[in-house]
C-alpha positions in Angstrom: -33.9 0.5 21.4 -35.4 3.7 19.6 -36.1 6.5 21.9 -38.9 9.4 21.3 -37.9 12.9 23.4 -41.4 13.7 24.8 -40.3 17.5 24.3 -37.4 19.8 22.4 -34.5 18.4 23.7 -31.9 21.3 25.1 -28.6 19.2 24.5 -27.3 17.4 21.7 -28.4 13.9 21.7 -24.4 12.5 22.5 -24.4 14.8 25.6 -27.5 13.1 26.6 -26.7 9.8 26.1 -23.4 10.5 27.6 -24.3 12.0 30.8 -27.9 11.2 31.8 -28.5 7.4 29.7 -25.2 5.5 29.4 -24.4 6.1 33.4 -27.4 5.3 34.2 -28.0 2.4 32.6 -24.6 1.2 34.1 -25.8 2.0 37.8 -28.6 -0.3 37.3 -27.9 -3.7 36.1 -31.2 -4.6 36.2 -32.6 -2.1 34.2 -35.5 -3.2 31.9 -37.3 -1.9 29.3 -40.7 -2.4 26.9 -42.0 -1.1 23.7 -44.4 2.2 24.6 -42.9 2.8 27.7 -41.9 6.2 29.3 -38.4 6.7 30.7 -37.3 9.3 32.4 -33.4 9.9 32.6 -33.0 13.3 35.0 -35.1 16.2 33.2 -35.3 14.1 29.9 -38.4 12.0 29.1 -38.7 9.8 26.2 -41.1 7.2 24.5 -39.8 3.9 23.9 -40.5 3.5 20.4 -39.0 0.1 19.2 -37.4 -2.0 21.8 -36.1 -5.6 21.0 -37.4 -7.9 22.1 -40.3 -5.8 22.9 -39.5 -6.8 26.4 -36.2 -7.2 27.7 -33.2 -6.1 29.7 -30.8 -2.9 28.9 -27.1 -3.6 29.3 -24.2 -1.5 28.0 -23.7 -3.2 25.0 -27.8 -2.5 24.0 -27.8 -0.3 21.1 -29.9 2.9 21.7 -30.9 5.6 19.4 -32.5 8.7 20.1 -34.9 9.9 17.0 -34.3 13.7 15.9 -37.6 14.7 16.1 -40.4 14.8 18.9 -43.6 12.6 18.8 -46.7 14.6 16.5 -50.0 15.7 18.4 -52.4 13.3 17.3 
């Protein structure tokens, strides 16, 4: 999964994955996702960028990478 900060992000992207996605992810087992959808983990929001499947469920083993940058005004 390929996650899009919807704004600057004010923490390094380990310390948000670390404290705000990883536990999160493990408090909800049921937790699923879809290509160019919003998630919102605490005061982070980010755009679902590539998911696959383009449908499925998260799990602690699901690879997850935020991108560096924030999406571009269209």
């Amino acid at each position: 999964m390929n996650l899009v900060p919807l704004r600057r992000l004010n923490n390094s992207r380990t310390i948000i994955m670390d404290s705000y996605i990883k536990p999160f992810i493990e408090q909800n087992p049921d937790f699923y996702v879809h290509k160019n959808q919003i998630l919102e983990f605490d005061e982070y929001e980010f755009y679902v960028k590539y998911a696959r499947p383009f449908f499925g469920k998260v799990c602690p083993t699901t690879e997850i990478k935020i991108d560096s940058s924030t999406p571009k005004a269209v």
